[in-house]
Each structure stands twice: as structure tokens, then as C-alpha cells.
Residue, then its C-alpha position, 0 to 999 in steps of 0.5 A: x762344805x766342811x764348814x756347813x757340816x761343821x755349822x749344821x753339828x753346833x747348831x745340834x747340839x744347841x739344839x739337844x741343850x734345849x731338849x732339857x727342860x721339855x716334856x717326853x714328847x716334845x723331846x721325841x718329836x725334836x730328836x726325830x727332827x734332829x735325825x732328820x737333818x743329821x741324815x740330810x747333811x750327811x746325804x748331801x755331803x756324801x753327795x758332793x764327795x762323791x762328785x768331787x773325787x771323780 
């Protein structure tokens, strides 16, 4: 779980160095994107961590 979380951080940052060359837009629309998948992962790990301690 920690290493899909790890895998999940570098493929962002990857990510926002592609933001770079794009428009406003297009860089609003990918960040929105990126929160997005930040929020499942998060969610999904608190998920499991929480099952894993009880």
C-alpha cells in the first residue's frame, strides 16, 4: 500500500512538470484532476489503515 501511495506521489509530480508548457485552462483542468486522484488515494489508504489496526 505504501509503495502504490509512493508510485501514485511521482507519477504527480511527473505530472505537474507537464503543467509547464500548457495554457491557464489546461492547467486548471489538470490540477483539478490531480486533487482528485490525490483525494482517492488518500481516502483509499485511510481506508485500509484503518482496517489494518483493528
Amino acid at each position: 500500500m505504501l509503495l502504490r501511495l509512493a508510485y501514485l506521489g511521482v507519477t504527480n509530480v511527473f505530472a505537474l512538470l507537464r503543467l509547464l508548457p500548457m495554457s491557464d485552462h489546461g492547467k486548471d483542468a489538470e490540477i483539478l484532476a490531480l486533487r482528485h486522484q490525490i483525494g482517492v488515494a488518500l481516502a483509499e489508504y485511510r481506508l485500509h489503515a484503518g482496517q489494518a489496526a483493528c
